[in-house]
C-alpha atoms as one frame of an Amber mdcrd trajectory, in Angstrom:
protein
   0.000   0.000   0.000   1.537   3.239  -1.102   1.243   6.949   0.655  -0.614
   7.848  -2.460  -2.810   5.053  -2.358  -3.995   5.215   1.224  -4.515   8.798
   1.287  -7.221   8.471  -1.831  -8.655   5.348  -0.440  -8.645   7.174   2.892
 -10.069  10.815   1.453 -12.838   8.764  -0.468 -14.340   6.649   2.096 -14.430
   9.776   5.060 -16.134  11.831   2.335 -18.822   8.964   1.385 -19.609   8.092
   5.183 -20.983  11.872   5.261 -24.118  10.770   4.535 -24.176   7.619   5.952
 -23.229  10.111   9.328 -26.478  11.534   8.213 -29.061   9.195   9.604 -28.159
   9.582  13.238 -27.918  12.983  14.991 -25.073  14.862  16.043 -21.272  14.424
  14.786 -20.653  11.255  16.921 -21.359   8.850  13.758 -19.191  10.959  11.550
 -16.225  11.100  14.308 -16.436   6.646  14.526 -16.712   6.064  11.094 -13.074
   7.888  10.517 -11.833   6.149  12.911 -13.341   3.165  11.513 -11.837   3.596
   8.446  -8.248   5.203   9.946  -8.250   1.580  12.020  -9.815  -0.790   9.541
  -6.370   1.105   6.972  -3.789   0.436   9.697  -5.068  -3.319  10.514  -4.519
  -3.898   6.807  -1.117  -2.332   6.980  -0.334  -4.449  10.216  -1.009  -7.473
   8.883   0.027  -7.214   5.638   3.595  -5.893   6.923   3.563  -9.691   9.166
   2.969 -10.878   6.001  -0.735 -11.930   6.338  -2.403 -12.586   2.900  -5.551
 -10.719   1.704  -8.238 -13.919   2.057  -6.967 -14.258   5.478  -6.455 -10.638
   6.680 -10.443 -10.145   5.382 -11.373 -12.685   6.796  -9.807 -12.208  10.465
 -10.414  -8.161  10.777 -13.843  -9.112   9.814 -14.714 -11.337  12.349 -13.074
  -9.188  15.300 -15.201  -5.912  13.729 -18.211  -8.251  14.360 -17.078  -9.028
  17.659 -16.261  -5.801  18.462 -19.528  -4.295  17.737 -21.312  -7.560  19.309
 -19.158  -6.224  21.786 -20.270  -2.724  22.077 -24.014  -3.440  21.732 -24.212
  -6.510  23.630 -26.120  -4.563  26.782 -28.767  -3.224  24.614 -30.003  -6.084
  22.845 -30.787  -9.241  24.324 -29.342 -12.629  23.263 -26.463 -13.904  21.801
 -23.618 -13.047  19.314 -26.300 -13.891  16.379 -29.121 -12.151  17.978 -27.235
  -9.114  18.802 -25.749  -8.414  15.063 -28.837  -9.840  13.443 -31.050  -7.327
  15.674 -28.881  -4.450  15.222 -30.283  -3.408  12.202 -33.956  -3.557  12.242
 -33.408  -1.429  15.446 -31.799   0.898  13.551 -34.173   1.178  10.839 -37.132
   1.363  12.814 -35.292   3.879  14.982 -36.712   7.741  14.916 -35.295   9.481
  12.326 -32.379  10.485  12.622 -31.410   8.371  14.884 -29.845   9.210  18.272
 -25.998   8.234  19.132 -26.901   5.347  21.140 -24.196   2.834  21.106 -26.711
   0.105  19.782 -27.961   2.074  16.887 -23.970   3.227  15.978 -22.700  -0.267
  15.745 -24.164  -1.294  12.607 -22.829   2.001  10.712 -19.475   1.082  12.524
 -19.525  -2.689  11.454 -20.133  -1.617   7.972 -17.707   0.968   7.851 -14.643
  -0.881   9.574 -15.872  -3.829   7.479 -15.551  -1.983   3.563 -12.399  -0.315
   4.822 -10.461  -3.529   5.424 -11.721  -4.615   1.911 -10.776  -1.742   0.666
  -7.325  -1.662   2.102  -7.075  -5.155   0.941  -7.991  -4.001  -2.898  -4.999
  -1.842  -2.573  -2.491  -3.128  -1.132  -1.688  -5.572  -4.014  -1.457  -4.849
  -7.676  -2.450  -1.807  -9.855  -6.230  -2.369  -9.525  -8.024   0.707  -8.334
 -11.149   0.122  -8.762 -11.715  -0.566  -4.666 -11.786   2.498  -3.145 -14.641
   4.131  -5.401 -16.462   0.538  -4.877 -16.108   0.896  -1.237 -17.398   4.842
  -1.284 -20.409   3.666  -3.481 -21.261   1.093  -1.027 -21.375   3.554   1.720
 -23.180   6.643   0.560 -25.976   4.070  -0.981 -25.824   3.244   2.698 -26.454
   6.659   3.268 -28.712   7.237   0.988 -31.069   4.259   1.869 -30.804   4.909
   5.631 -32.142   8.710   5.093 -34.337   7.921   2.093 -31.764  10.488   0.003
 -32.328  13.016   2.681 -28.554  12.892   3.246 -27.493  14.635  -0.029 -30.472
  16.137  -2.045 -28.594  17.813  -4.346 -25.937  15.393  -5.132 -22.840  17.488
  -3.883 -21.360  14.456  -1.671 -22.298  12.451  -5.103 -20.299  14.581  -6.910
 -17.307  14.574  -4.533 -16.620  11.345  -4.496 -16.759  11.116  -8.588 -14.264
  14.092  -8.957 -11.881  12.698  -5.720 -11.923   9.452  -7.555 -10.846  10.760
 -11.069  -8.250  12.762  -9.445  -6.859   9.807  -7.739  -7.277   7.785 -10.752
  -5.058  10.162 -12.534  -2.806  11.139 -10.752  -1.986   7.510  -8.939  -1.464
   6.064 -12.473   0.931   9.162 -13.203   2.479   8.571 -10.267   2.745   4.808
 -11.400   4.307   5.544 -14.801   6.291   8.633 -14.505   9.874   7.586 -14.893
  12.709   7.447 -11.922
C-alpha cells in the first residue's frame, strides 16, 4: 500500500460516510466512522507488513469488527452473538429518524464501515487495480442514501465529490505509477 494510495482510499471513504453520518444525529457517527476507516487502513497495513495474505487478513479483521460491535451493543439487545448483530439493524431502521448516538444504533454504521475499509485496504495493497476504493465509497453513501431515504445529499454534492476525488486519484496515482525514476 503506497502513501498515495492510502490517502485516496482514505479521502474517499471519510467523504462517502458523510451521509451515511447523516441518519443519526449529532457528529458522533461521523467522528467513529473515521476512525473506523483510519483503524480498519492500519489493521490492513499491520497485517500485511507480518505478512498476512488478503483472504486471510479479510477474513480475520472481519470477524473481530463483528465481535467488536457484538461487543459494544451486547447490553442493549438481548441474546447472543447472532441475535445481537442480526437485531442491530432492524433497530436501527425502525429507529426515529435520525437516529440518536446510542451505542446500539452506531454499531451497525461502525460494522459496515470498519468492514468496507479492510476490503478496501485489501484491494490496494496488491497490484495496480483501483477500482476498490470508489467501490467501497459507493457502497457507503448508498448506505447513506437508503438509511435517510436520500435526505442525506439532495442535491448530489457528496455524489459529486466522491466522482471528482476518484478521477483525481485515478489520474494522478497512475501518473504517479508511470512517470519515470
Amino acid at each position: 500500500m503506497t502513501l498515495g494510495r492510502t490517502l485516496w482510499a482514505l479521502a474517499l471513504l471519510l467523504l462517502a460516510a458523510v451521509p451515511l453520518a447523516s441518519g443519526w444525529t449529532g457528529s458522533t457517527a461521523w467522528a467513529l466512522f473515521a476512525g473506523a476507516v483510519v483503524v480498519g487502513l492500519g489493521a490492513v497495513l499491520g497485517a500485511r507488513r507480518v505478512g498476512m495474505g488478503g483472504e486471510l487478513t479479510i477474513a480475520l479483521l472481519v470477524l473481530i469488527g463483528l465481535f467488536g460491535g457484538y461487543s459494544a451493543a451486547r447490553g442493549a439487545i438481548a441474546g447472543g452473538p447472532i441475535e445481537v448483530l442480526r437485531d442491530s439493524v432492524p433497530r436501527l431502521l425502525t429507529a426515529a429518524r435520525p437516529a440518536p448516538p446510542t451505542t446500539d444504533l452506531l454499531m451497525p454504521g461502525v460494522v459496515v464501515v470498519f468492514c468496507v475499509a479492510v476490503v478496501v485496504a485489501v484491494s490496494i495493497s496488491g497490484g495496480r487495480v483501483l477500482v476498490g476504493p470508489p467501490i467501497g465509497a459507493v457502497v457507503l453513501y448508498a448506505a447513506g442514501a437508503l438509511l435517510t431515504a436520500g435526505a442525506a445529499d439532495p442535491h448530489g454534492l457528496v455524489a459529486v465529490g466522491v466522482v471528482v476525488v476518484a478521477v483525481v486519484g485515478w489520474v494522478l496515482l497512475d501518473r504517479w505509477s508511470t512517470s519515470p525514476g
